[in-house]
N, CA, C and O atoms as CSV, one atom per row, in Angstrom:
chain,resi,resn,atom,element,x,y,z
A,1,UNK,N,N,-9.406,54.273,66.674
A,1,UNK,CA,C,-10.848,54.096,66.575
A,1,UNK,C,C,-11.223,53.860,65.123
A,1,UNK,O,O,-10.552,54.370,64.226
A,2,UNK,N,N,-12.116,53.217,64.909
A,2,UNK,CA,C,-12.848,52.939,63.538
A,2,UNK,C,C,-14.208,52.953,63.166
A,2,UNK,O,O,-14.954,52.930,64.145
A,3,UNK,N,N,-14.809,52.983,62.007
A,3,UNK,CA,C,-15.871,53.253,61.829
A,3,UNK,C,C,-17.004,52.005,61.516
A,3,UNK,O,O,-16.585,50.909,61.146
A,4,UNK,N,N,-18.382,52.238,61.681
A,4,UNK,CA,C,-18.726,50.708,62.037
A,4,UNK,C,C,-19.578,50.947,61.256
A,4,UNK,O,O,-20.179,51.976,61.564
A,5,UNK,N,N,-20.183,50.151,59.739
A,5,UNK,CA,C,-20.632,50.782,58.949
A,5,UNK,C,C,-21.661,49.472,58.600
A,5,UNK,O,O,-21.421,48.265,58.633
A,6,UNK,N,N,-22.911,50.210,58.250
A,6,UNK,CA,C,-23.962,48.980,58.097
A,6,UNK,C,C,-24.847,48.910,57.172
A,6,UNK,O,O,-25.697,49.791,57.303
A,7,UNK,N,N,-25.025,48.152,56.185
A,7,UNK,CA,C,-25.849,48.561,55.031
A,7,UNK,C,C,-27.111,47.326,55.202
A,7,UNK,O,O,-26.921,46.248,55.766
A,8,UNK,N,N,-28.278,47.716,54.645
A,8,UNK,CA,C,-29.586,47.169,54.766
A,8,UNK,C,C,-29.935,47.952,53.485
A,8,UNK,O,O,-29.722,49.093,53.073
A,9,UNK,N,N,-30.888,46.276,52.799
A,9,UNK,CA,C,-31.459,46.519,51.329
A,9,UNK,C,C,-32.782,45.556,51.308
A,9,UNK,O,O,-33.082,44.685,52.124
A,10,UNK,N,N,-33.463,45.957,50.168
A,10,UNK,CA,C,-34.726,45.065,50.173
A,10,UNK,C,C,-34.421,45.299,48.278
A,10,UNK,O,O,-33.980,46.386,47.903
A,11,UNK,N,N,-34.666,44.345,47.398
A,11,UNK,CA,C,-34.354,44.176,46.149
A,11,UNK,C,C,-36.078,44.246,45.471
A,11,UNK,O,O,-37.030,43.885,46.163
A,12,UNK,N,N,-36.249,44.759,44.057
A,12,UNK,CA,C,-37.603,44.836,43.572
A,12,UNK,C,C,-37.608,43.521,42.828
A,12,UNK,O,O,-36.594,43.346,42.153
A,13,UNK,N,N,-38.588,42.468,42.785
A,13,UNK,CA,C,-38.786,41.473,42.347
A,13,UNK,C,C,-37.350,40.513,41.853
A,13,UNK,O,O,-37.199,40.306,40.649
A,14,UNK,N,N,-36.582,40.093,42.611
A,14,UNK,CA,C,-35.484,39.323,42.322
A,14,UNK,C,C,-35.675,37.753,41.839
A,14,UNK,O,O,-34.782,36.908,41.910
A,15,UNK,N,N,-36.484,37.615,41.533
A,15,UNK,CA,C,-36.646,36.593,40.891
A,15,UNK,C,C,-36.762,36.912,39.157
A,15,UNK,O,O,-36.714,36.015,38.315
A,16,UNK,N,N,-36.892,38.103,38.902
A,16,UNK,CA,C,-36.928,38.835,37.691
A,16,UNK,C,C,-35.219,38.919,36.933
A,16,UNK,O,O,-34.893,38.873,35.747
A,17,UNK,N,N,-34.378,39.056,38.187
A,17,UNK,CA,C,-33.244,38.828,37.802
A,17,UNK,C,C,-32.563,37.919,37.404
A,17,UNK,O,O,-32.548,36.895,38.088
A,18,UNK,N,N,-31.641,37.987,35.970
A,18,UNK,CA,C,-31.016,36.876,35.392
A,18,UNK,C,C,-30.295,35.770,36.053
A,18,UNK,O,O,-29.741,34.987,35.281
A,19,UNK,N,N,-30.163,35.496,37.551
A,19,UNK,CA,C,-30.073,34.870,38.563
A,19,UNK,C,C,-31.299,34.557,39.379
A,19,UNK,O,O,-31.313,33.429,39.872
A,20,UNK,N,N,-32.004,35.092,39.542
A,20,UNK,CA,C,-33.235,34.384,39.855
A,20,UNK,C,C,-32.774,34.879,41.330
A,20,UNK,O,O,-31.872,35.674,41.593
A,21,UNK,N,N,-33.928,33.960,42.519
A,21,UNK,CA,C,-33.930,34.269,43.459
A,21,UNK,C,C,-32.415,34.194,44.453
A,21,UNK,O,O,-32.106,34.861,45.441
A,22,UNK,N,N,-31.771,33.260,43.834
A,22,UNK,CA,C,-30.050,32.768,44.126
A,22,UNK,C,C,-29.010,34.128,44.054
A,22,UNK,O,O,-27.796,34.047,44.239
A,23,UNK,N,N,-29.694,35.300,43.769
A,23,UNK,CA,C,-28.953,36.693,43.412
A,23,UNK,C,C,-28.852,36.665,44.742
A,23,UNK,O,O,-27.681,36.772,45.108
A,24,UNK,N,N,-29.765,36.545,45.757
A,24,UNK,CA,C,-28.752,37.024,47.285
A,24,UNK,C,C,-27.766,36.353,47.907
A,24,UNK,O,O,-26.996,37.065,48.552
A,25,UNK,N,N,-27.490,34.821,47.908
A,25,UNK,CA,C,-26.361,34.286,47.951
A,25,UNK,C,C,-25.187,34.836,47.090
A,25,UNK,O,O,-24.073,34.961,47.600
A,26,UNK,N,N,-25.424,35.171,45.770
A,26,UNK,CA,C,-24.563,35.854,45.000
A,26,UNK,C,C,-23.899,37.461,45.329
A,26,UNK,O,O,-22.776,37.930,45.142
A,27,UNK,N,N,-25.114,38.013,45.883
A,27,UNK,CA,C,-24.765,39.212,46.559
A,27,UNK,C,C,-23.778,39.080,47.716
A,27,UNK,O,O,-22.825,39.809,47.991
A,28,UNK,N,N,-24.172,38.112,48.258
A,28,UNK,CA,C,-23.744,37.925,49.810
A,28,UNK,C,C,-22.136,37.545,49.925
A,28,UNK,O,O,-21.460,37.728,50.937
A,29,UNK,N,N,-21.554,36.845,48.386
A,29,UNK,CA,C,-20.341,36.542,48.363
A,29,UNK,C,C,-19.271,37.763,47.622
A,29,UNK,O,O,-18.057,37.945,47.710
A,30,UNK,N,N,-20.224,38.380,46.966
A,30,UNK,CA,C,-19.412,39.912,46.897
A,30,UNK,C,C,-19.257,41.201,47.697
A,30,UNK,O,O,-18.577,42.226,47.656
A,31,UNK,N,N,-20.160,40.686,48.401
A,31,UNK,CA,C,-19.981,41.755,49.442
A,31,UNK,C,C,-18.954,41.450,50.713
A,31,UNK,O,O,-18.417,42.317,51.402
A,32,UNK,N,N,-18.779,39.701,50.891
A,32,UNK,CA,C,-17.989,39.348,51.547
A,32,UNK,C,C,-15.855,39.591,51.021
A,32,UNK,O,O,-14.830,39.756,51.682
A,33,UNK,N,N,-16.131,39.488,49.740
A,33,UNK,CA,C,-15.105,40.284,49.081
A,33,UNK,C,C,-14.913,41.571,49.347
A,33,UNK,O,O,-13.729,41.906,49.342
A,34,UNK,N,N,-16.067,42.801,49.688
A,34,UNK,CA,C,-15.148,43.935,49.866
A,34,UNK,C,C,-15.398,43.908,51.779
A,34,UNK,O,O,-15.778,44.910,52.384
A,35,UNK,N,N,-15.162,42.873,52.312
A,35,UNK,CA,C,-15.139,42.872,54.030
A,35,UNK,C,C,-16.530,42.850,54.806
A,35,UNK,O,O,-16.735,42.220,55.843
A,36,UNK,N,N,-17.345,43.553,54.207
A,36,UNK,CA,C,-19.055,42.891,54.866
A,36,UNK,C,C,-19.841,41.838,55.252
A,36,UNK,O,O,-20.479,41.383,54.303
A,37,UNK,N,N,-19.995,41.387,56.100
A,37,UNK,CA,C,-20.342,40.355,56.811
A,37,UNK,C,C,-21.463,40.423,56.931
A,37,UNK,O,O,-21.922,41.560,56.827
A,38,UNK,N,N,-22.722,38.963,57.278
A,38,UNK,CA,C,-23.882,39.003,57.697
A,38,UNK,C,C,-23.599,38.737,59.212
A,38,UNK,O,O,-24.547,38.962,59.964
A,39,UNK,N,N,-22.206,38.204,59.875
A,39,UNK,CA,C,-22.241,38.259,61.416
A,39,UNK,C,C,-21.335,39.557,62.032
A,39,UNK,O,O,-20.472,40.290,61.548
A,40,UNK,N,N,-21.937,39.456,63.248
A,40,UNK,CA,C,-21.345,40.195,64.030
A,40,UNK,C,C,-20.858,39.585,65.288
A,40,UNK,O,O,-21.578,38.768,65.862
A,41,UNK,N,N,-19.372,40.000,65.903
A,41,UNK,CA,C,-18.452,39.072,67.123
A,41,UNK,C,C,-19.001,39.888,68.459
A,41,UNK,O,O,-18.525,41.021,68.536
A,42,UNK,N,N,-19.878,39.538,69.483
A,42,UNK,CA,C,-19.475,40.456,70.447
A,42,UNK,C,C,-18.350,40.211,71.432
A,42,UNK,O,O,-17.431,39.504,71.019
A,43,UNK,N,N,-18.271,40.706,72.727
A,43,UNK,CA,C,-17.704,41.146,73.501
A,43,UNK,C,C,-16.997,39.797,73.814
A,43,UNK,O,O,-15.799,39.561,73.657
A,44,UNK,N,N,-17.925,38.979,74.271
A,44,UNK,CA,C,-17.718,37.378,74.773
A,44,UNK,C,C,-17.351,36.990,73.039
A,44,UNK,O,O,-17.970,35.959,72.778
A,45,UNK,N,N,-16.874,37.284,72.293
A,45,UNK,CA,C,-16.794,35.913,71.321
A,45,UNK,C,C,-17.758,35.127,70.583
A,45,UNK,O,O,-17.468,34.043,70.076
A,46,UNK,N,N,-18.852,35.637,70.521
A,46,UNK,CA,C,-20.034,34.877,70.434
A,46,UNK,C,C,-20.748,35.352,69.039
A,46,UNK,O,O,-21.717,36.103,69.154
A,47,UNK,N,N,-20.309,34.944,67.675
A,47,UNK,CA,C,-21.074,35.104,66.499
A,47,UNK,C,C,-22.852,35.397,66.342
A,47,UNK,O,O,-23.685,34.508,66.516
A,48,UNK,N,N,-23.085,36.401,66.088
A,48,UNK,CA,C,-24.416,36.264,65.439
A,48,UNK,C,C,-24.716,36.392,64.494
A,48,UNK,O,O,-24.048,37.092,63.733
A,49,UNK,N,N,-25.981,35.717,64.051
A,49,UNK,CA,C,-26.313,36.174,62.695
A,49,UNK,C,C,-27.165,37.304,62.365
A,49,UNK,O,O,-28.274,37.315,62.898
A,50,UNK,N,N,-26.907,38.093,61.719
A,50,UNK,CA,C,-27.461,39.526,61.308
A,50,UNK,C,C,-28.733,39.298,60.437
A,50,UNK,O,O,-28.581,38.717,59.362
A,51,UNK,N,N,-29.861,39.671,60.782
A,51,UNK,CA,C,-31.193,39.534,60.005
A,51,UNK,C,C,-31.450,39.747,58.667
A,51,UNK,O,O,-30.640,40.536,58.182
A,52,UNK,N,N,-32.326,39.312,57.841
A,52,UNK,CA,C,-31.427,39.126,56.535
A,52,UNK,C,C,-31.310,40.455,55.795
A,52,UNK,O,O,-32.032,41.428,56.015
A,53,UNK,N,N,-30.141,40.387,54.725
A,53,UNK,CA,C,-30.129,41.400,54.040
A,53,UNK,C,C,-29.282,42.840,54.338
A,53,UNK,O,O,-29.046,43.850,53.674
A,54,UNK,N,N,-28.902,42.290,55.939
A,54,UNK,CA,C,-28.019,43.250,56.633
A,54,UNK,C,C,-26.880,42.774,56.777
A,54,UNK,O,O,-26.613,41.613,57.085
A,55,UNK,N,N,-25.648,44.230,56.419
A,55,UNK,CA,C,-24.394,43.826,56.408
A,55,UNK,C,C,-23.465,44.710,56.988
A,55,UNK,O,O,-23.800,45.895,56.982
A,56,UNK,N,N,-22.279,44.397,57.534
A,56,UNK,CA,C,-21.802,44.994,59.087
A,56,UNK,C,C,-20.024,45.199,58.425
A,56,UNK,O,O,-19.631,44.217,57.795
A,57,UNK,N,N,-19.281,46.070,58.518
A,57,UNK,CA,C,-18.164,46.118,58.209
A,57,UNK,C,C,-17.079,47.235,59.250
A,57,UNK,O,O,-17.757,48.162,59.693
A,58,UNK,N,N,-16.125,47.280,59.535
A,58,UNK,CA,C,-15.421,47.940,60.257
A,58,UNK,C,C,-14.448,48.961,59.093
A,58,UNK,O,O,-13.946,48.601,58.028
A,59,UNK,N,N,-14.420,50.075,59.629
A,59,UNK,CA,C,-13.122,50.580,58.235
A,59,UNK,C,C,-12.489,51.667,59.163
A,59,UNK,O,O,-13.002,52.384,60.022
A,60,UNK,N,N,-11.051,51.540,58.654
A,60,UNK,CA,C,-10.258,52.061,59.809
A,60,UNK,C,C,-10.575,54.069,59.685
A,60,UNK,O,O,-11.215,54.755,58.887
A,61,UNK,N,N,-9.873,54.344,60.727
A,61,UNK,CA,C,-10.221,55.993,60.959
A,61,UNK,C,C,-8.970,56.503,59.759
A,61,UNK,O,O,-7.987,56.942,60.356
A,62,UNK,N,N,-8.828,56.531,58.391
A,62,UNK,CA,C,-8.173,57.543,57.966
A,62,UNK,C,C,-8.755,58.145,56.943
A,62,UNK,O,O,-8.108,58.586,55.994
A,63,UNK,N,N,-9.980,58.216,57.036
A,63,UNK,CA,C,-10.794,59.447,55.855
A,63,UNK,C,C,-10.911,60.862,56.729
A,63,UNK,O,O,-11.169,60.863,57.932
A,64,UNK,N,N,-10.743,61.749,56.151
A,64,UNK,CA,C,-11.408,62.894,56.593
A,64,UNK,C,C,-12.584,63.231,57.343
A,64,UNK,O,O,-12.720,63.997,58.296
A,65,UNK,N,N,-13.740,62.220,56.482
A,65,UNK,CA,C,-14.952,62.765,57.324
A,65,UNK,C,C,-15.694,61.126,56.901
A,65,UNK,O,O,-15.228,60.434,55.996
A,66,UNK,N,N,-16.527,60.836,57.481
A,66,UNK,CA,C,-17.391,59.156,57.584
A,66,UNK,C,C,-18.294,59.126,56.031
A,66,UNK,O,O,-18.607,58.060,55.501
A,67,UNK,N,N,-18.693,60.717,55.334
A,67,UNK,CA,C,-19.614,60.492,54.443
A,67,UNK,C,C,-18.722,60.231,53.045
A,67,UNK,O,O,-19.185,59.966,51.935
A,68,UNK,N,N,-17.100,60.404,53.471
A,68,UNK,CA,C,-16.777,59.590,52.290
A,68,UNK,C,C,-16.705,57.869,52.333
A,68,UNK,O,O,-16.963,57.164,51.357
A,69,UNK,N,N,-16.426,57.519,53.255
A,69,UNK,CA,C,-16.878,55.808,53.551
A,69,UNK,C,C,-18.469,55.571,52.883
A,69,UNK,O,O,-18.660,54.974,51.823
A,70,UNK,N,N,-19.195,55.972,53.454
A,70,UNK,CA,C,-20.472,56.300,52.880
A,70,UNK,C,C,-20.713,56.266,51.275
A,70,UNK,O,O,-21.499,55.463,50.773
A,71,UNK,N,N,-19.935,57.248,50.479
A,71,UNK,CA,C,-20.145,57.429,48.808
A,71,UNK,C,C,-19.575,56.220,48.856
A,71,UNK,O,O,-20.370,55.287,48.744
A,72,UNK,N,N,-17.870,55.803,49.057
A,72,UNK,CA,C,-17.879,54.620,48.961
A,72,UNK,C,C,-18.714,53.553,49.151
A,72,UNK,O,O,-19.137,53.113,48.082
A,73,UNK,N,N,-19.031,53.084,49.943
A,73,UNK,CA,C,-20.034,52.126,50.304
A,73,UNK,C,C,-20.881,52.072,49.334
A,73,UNK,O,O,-20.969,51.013,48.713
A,74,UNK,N,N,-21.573,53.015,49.029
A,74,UNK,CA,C,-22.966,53.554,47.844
A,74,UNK,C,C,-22.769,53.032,46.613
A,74,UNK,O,O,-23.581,52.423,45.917
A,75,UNK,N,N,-21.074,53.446,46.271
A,75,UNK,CA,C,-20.482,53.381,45.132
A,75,UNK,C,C,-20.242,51.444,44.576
A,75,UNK,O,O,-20.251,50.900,43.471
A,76,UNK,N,N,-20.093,51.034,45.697
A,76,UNK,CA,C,-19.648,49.437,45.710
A,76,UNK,C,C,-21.044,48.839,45.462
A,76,UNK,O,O,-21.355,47.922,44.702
A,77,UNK,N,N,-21.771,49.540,46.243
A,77,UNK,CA,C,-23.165,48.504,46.490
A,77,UNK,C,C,-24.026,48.902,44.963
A,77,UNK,O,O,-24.678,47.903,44.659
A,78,UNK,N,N,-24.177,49.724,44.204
A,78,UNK,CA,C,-24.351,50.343,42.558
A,78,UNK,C,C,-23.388,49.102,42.019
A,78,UNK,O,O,-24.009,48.298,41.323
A,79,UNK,N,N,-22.328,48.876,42.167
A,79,UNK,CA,C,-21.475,47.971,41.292
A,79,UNK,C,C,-22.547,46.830,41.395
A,79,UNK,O,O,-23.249,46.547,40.425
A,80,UNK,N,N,-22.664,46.114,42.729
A,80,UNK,CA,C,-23.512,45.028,42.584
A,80,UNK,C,C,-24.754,45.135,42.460
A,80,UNK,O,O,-25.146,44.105,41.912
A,81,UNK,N,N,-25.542,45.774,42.654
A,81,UNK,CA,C,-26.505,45.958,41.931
A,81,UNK,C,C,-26.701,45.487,40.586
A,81,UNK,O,O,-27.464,44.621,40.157
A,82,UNK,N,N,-25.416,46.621,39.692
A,82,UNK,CA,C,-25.508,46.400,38.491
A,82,UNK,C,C,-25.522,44.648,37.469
A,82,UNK,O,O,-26.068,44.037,36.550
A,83,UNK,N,N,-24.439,44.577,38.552
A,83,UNK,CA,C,-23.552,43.181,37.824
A,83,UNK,C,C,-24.884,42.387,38.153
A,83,UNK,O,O,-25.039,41.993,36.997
A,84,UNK,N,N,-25.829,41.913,38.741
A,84,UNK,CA,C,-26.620,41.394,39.147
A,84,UNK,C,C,-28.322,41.691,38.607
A,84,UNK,O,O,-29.343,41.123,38.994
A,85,UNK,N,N,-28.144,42.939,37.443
A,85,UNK,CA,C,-29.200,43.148,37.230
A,85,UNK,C,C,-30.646,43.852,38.095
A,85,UNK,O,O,-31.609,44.365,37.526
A,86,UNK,N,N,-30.489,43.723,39.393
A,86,UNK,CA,C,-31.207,44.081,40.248
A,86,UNK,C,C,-31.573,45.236,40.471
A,86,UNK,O,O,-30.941,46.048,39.796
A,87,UNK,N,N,-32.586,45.823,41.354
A,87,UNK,CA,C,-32.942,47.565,41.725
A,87,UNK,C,C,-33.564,46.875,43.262
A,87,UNK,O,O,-33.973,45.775,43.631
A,88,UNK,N,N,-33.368,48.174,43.843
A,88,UNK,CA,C,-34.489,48.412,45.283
A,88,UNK,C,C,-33.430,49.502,46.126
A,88,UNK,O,O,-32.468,50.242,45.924
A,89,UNK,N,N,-34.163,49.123,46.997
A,89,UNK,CA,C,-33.662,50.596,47.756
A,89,UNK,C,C,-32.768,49.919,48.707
A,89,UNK,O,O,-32.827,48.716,48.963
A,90,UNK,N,N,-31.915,50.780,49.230
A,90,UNK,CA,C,-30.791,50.648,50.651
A,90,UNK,C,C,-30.765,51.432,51.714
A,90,UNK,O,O,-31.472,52.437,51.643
A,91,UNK,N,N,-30.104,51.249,52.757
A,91,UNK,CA,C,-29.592,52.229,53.619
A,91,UNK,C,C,-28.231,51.618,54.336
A,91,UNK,O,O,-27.915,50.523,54.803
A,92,UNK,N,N,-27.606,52.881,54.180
A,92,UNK,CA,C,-26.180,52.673,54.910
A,92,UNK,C,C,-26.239,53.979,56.087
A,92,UNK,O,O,-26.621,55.111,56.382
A,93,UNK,N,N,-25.365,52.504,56.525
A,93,UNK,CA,C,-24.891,53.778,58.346
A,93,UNK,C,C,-23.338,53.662,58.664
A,93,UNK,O,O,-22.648,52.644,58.697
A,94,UNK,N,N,-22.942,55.110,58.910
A,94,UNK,CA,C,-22.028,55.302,59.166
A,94,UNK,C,C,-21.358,55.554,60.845
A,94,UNK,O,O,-21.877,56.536,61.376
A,95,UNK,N,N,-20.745,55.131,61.366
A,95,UNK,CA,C,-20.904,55.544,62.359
A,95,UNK,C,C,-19.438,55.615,63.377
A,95,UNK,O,O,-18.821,54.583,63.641
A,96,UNK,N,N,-19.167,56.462,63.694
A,96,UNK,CA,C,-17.609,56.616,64.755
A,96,UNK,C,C,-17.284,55.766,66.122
A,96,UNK,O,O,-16.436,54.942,66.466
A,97,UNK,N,N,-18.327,56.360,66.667
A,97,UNK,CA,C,-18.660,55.801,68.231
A,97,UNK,C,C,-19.525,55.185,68.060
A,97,UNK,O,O,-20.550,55.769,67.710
A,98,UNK,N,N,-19.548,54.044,68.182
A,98,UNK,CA,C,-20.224,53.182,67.982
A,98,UNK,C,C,-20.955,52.061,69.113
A,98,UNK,O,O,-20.154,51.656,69.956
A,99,UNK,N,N,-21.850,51.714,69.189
A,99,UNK,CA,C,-22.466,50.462,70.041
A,99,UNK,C,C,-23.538,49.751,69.220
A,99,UNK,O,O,-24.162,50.420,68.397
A,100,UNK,N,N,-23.839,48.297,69.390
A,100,UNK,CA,C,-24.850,47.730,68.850
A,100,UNK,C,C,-25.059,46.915,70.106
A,100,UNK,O,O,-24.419,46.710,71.137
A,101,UNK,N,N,-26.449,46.460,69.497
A,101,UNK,CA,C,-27.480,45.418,70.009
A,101,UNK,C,C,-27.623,43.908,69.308
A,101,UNK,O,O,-27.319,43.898,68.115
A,102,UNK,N,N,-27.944,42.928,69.745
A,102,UNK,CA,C,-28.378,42.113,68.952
A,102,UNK,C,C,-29.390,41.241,70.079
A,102,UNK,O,O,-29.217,41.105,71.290
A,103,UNK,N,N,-30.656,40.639,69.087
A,103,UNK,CA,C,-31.398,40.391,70.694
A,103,UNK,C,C,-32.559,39.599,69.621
A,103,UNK,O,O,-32.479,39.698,68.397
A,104,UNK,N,N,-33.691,38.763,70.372
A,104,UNK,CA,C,-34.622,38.538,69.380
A,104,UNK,C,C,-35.604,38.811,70.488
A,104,UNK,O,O,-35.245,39.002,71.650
A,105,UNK,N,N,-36.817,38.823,70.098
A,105,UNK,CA,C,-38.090,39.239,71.066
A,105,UNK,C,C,-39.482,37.877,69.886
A,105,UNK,O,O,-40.669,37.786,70.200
């Protein structure tokens, strides 16, 4: 079993950043470096795209407990932040047993 881990961010004025508004494509290719994706595969095979700013990663079961995946995660996403000049807030999810949705209304 593995852990299904999901981070969501909103950035404070990124156009302020020494990259300009192009910092989330830039984000988006370092985060694809440490395995985070904006899609998700379901059951059938069938790619979606994850709404923006959200990112989806699998990490196998050999930590002790999920909230060190977590500091990790925290710890990676501070790196880019930094390198990028940027601030705003996040949230990461950790999770064992896992199920998702994907759907539009």
């Amino acid at each position: 079993m593995s852990y299904f881990v999901t981070i969501t961010f909103d950035l404070e004025n990124p156009s302020q950043s020494p990259h300009g508004t192009n910092v989330y494509s830039k984000i988006t290719k370092d985060f694809d470096n440490i395995d985070f994706s904006r899609i998700v595969t379901g059951k059938r095979k069938i790619d979606r795209q994850l709404p923006s700013n959200t990112y989806v990663a699998e990490f196998d079961d050999d930590v002790d407990h999920q909230s060190e995946i977590a500091e990790f995660v925290k710890g990676e996403l501070k790196k880019i932040f930094t390198k990028y000049s940027v601030k705003g807030k996040y949230f990461i999810s950790v999770g064992k047993n896992w199920s998702w949705k994907f759907g539009t209304f």
